[in-house]
N, C-alpha and C positions, 0 to 999 in steps of 0.2 A: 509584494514586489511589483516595482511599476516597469514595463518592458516599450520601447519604442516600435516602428514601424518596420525594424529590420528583426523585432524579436530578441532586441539585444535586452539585459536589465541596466536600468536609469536610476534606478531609487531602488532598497527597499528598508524592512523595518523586522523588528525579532524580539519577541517575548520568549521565553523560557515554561514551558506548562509543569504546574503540578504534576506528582504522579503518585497514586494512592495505594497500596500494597494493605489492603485490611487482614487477608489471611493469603499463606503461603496457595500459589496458584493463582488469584484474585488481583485484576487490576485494573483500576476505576480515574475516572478522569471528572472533574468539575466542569456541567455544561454549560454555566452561568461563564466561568472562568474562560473557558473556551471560545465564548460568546462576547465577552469583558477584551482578550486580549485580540482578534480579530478585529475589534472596532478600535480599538485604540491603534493599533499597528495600520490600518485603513486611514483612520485620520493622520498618523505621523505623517505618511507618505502623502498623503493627498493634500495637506497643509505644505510640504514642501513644493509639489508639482505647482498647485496654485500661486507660491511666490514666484516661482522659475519662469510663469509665463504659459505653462504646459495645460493642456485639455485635456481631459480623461473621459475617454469613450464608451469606455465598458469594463465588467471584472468579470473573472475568471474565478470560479474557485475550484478547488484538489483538498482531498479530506485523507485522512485513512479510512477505511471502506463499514467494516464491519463493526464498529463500534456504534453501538445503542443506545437509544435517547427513550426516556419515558416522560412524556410532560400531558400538563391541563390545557389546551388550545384554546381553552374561553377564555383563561388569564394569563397564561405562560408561565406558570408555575411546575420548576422541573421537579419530580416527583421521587428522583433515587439518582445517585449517580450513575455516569456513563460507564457502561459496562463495556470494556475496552477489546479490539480483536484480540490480546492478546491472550486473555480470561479463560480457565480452563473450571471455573467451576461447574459447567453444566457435562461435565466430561461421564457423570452415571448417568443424565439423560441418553446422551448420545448410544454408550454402550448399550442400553436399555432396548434401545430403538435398534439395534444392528440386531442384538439378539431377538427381536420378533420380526427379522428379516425383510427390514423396510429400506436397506440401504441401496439397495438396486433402484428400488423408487425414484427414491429423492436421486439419485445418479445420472436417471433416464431422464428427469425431468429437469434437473437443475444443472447436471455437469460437475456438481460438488460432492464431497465427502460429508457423510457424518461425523461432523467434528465441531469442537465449541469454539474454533474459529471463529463459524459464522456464525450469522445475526440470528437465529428463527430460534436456538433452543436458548439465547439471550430473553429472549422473546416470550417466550414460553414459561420462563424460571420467573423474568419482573409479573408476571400473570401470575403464576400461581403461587404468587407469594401475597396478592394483591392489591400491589403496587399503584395500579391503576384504581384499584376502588374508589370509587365515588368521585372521582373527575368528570367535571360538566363537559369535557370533550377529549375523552383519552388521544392519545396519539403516542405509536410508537415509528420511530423512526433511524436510519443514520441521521453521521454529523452533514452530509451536507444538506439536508434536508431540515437539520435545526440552523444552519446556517442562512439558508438563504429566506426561511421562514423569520428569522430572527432581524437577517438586515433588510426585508419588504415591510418591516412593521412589529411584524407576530402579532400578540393578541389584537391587536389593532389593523387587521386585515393583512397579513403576511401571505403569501403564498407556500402554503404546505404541498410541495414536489419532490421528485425525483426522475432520476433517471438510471439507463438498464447498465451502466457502469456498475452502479453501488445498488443496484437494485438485485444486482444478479448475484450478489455475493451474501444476502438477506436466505439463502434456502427459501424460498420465495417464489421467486418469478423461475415463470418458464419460459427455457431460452427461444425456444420458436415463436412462439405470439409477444413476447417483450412485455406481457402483461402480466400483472400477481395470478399464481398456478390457484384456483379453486380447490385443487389435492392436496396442494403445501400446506395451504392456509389453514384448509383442515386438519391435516394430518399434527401439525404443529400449536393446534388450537389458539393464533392468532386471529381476529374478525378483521377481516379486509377493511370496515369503514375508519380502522382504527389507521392504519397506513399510507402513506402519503399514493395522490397522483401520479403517474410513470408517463412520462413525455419522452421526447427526442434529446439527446447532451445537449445539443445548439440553441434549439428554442431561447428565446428574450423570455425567459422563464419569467422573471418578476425585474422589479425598478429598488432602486436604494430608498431607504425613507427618509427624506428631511430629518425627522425625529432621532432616527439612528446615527448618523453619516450627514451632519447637515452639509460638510463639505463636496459630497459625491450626487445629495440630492437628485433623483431622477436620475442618475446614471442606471443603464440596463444592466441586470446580471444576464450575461449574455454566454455561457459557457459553463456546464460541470461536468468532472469527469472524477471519478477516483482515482487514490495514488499512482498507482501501478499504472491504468491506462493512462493515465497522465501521463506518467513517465516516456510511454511508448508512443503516446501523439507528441509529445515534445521533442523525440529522439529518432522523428520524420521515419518511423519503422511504418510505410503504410503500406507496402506490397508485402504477399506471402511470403513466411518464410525468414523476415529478418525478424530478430530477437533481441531484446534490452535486457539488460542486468542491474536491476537499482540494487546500492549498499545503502540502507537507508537505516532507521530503526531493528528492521529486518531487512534480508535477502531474495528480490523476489524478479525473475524474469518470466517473459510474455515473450510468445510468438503470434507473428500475426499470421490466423490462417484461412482468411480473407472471408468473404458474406456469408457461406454456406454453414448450419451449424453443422461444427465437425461427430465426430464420434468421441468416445470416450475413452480415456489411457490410462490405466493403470498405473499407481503414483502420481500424479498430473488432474487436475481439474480445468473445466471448461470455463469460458467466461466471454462476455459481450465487451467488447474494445471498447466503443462508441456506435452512438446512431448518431449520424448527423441530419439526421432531418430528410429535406430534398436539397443539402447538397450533396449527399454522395453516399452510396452503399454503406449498409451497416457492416460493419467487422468484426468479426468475434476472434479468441483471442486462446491459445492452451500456454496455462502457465506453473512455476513451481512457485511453491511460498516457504520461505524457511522464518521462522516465528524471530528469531535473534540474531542480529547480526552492529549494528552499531549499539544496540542495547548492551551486548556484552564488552565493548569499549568502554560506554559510560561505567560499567561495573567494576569494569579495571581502573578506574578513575576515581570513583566516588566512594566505592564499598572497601576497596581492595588498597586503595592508595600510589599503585605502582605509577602511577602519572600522573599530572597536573593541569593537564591538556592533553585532550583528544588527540592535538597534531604531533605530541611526542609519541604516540606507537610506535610509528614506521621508525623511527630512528632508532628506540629503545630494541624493536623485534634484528633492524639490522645492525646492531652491534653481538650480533653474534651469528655463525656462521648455517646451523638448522638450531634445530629445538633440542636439541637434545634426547631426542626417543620421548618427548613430553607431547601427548597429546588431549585437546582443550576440544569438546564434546559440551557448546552453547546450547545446550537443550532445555532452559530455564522455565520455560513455558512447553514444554515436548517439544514436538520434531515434527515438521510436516513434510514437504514432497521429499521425496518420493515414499518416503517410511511412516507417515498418518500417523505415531503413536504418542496421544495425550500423555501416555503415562510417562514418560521417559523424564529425564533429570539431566541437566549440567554435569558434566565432570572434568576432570583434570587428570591423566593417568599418564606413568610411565617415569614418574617422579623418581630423583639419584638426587643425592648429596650435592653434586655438581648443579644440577638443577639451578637456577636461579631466574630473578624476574624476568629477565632478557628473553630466556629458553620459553617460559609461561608465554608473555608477550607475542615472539613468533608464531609460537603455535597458535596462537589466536588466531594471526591473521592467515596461517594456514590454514585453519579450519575453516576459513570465509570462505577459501578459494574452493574447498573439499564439498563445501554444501551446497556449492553451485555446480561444482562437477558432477553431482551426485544428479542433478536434474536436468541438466545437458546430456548425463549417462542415460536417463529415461528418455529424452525425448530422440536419443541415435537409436534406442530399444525396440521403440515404438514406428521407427522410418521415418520420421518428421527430422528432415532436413534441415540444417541451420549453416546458413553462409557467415555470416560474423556475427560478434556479440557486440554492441553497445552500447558502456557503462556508462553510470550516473550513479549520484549519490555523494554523502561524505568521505567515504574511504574510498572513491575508486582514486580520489586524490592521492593515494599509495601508489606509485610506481612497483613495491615487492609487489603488493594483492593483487595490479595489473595485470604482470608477468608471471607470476604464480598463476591465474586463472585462465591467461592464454596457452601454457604447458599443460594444467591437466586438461580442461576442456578440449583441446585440441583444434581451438580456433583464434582467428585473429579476432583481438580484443580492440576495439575504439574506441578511445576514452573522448565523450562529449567535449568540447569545449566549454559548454557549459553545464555543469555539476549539478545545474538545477533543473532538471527536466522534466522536474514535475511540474512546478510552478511554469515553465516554458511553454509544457502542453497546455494547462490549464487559461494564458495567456492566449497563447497562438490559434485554442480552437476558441477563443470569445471573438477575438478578432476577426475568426472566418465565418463567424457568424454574422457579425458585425459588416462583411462586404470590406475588408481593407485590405484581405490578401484575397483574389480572386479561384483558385485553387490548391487544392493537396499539392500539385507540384510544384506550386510557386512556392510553399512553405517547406518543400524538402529542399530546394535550392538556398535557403536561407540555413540549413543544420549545416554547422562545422565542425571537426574535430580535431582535439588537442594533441593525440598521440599515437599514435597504431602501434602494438606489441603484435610480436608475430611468435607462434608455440615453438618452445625448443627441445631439446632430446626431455623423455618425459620418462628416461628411467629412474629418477631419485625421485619423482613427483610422484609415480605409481608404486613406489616402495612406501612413501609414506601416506598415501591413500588407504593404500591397502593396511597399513601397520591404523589410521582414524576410523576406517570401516569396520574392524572389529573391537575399539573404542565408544562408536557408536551402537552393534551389541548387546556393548556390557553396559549401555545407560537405558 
């Protein structure tokens, strides 16, 4: 996406990624592919900018966070496919590790759960399988660290970095010093040499290679953040206290809860916002993750048949007045905040004769709004305050999911003006690296929004909460 001087988008471009299902639980992504469609989608747009007349200053990238890269760094040869956040194979490590009482640990240190979420018993699994054998330069990494190592060159003098966004979601790094924890490292039998650098987000981390991107040539990558924080630098949440709701692949909101690392909340993990360097205080961030949330769209689409398009839900869900007593429990990968349990399953329950796709449908996007109430409900649990929520994402284009999530959460929802707010953040903080926008509040002066939904009577909303919470239960 190419975005101008007001943050607006100008251009951009879209490839479709593989997705690889080898065994039930297991989901892997090609990093060559990932690598392949990145550059080509970077030349569409920058081949268009060039004929229009336009300069291109800097890129910004935004990744998904926890997905794992194993490659050779002396040739760039990727060694196993990318093991995806959503991947639940290391879920006997994890157990493994709770039961010899190490989860307090890793909790104290990292702000995270043992869970095959994150990256480190990814980590752990491509080691001792040994993945890595005999590469003249192991390296394990996230994507954006095979990202920007890939468009500085790679084998050819790439910059192998990172930062404490996607660093911190690695079970890894310790959130006080922003550096890889020496206990993690260990405890998870990773060797630090093998792991990329951890710098500041902002840092001109590395330059585009002629060879890569000849049209970008020398442009600075000037900017990276992970999704999520992406989402919430783009959606100008920079004071304590305001909270984002991306509908994205998953479901995941962030509260910012400003420099200090916080304590730790039960259901809820900690997490570093952004460092921006020396322009301005690091922020760190408490947030919920729900593993599925447009995933189960696409499966109503692809697997299921009931639509053609993503953008028929909303219509199909409102042609009927609720669900029918039907409720849809997206646990396809487990469940995370507030309920952590790998083991959990998808279900569909409360099925009648009457029943049909429309009622399925609804309940869908009930259940979008249920799983974010469900983390909103953790964080009113724990006294952390939240003045409004705003959304981003594909589905918050749903005016039902809107207003459905401003009744049970019991807040005013904001729907962005722009749906892309990850790619915005990822933009807006290159640019403030860059020196084009002078401050944080000259970039929250620039966020607009499209729609404010305000909560309404929330008694049918907590009848059928309460009728999806003991759906969730029985999965």
């Amino acid at each position: 996406m190419a975005f101008d001087e007001n943050v607006e988008i100008v251009d951009s471009a879209y490839r479709e990624l593989t997705q690889h299902f080898p065994r039930p639980g297991e989901v892997e992504h090609d990093g060559a592919e990932i690598a392949d469609l990145a550059v080509a989608t970077l030349r569409e747009v920058a081949q268009r900018a060039r004929r229009e007349g336009h300069h291109v200053v800097g890129l910004g990238i935004t990744n998904q966070r926890e997905t794992t890269v194993a490659l050779d760094r002396a040739n760039g040869e990727l060694l196993h496919r990318c093991i995806v956040w959503q991947d639940r194979r290391t879920s006997s490590i994890c157990e493994q590790m709770e039961r010899d009482g190490r989860g307090p640990e890793v909790r104290a240190s990292t702000g995270l759960v043992l869970d095959p979420y994150f990256s480190a018993t990814k980590m752990k699994w491509l080691l001792e399988r040994g993945v890595l054998d005999g590469a003249d330069e192991p390296g394990l990494c996230t994507i954006d660290t095979w990202l920007v190592w890939h468009l500085s060159g790679g084998a050819q003098g790439g910059s192998f970095v990172t930062e404490p966004s996607n660093a911190s979601r690695t079970m890894l790094l310790d959130l006080t010093t922003r550096q890889w924890s020496p206990s993690m490292t260990s405890l998870f039998d990773v060797p630090e040499p093998m792991l990329a650098t951890v710098g500041p987000s902002t840092a001109q981390v590395a330059t585009i290679s002629a060879a890569v991107v000849p049209e970008l040539a020398g442009v600075a990558i000037a900017g990276v953040l992970g999704d999520q924080q992406a989402a919430l630098f783009g959606q100008a949440c920079f004071s304590p206290g305001v909270v984002k709701a991306t509908y994205g692949t998953g479901a995941f909101i962030l509260a910012n809860v400003g420099p200090e690392v916080p304590g730790v909340y039960d259901g809820l993990i900690t997490t570093v916002a952004w460092d921006l360097g020396d322009l301005a205080a690091t922020a760190y961030a408490i947030e919920g993750s729900a593993f599925v949330a447009g995933a189960a769209v696409q499966w109503l689409r692809d697997e299921m048949g009931f639509i053609a398009s993503s953008s028929e839900l909303e219509a199909l869900a409102m042609s009927v007045a609720d669900s029918a007593g039907v409720q849809f429990v997206p646990a396809f990968t487990g469940l995370g905040s507030p309920f952590w349990r790998s083991d959990a399953r998808g279900s569909i329950t409360g099925l009648s004769r009457g029943a049909g796709r429309a009622h399925i449908a609804r309940a869908l996007v009930e259940a979008l709004a249920y799983q974010v109430r469900a983390m909103t409900d953790a964080f009113a649990q724990h006294g952390i305050a939240l003045s409004e929520l705003r959304a981003d994402g594909g589905a918050a284009q749903m005016d039902l999911l809107m207003q459905l999530q401003a009744t049970n959460s019991r807040l005013a929802v904001q729907r962005s003006a722009s749906l892309e707010a990850t790619a915005r953040g990822a933009a807006s903080l290159a640019g403030l690296s860059l020196g084009l926008w002078p401050s944080l509040d000259d970039l929250a002066e620039r966020w607009r929004r499209d729609r404010r939904f305000e909560p309404q009577d929330p008694l049918f909303a907590d009848i059928g909460y309460a009728a999806w919470s003991r759906a969730v239960e029985r999965s």
